[in-house]
N, C-alpha and C positions, 0 to 999 in steps of 0.2 A: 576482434569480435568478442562479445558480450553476451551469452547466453542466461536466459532469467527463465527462474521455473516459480513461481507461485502455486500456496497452498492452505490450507486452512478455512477456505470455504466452506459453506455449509446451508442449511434451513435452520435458524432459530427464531426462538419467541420472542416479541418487543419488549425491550429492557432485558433481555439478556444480553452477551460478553458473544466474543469470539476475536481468535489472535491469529493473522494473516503473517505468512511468512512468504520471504522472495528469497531464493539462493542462489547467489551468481557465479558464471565458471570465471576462471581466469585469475591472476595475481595482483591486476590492478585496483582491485575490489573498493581498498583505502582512500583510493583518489579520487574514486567518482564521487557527484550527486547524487542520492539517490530518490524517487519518491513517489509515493502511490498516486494514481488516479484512479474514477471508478465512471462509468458510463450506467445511469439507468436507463432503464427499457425506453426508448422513441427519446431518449433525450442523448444531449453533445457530452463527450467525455468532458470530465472537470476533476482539477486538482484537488486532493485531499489532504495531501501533508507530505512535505519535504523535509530531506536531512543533509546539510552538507556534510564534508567529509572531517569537520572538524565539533557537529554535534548540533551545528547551532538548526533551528527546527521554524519551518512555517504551515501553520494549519489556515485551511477554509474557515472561514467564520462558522460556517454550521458543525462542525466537529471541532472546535476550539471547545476545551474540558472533556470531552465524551472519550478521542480518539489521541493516541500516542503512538508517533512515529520511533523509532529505537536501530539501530544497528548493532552488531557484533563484527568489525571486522574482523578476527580469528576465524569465525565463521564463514564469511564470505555472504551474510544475510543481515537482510532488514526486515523489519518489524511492523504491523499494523495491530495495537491493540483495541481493541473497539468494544466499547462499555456503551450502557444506555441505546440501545440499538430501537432505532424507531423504523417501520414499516419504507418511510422513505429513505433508507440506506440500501436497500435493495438494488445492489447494482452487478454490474462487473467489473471486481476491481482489478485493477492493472500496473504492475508491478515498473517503473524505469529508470536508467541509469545512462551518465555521461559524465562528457569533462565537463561541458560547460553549459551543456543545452541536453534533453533526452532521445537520444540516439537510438538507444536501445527499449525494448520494449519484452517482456512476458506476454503469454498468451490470453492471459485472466483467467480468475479464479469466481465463482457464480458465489454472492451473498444473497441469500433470499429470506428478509424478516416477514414471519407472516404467524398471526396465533392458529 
């Protein structure tokens, strides 16, 4: 079992930054997938960027340049850096991890861009 706590949420203003952190328990940390999703408001959750366990990364077209996926595994954490923040990033983003599919899931963490 895989427990995921996300954090780094917040209220900022369009075009500003914010760095999303996920921390996982357990020792397998290295081997999983890991990767964010975000759900906005009345809409279906959608991927935002994924990290396998060896670096290699896929972003959504619309956060391709903007958003960078990252892990540390010493840490036991993964990364969401988010630059260029436009009103519609406003979601809840959601932290997951597995072997080979996501299994495991965080609770979400509230981004709200709004001037």
């Amino acid at each position: 079992q895989v427990q995921l706590v996300e954090s780094g949420g917040g209220l900022v203003q369009p075009v500003g930054s914010l760095r999303l952190s996920c921390a996982a328990s357990g020792s397998a940390f290295a081997t999983y997938l890991m990767a964010w999703y975000r759900q906005p408001p009345g809409k279906e959750r959608e991927l935002v960027a994924s990290i396998t366990r060896t670096g290699s990364t896929v972003y959504a077209d619309s956060q391709k340049g903007r958003f960078t996926i990252s892990r540390d595994n010493a840490k036991n954490t993964v990364y969401l850096q988010m630059n260029s923040l436009k009103p519609e990033d406003t979601a809840v983003y959601y932290c997951a991890s597995g072997l080979n599919s996501f299994n495991y899931w965080g609770q979400g963490t509230q981004v709200t861009v709004s001037s």
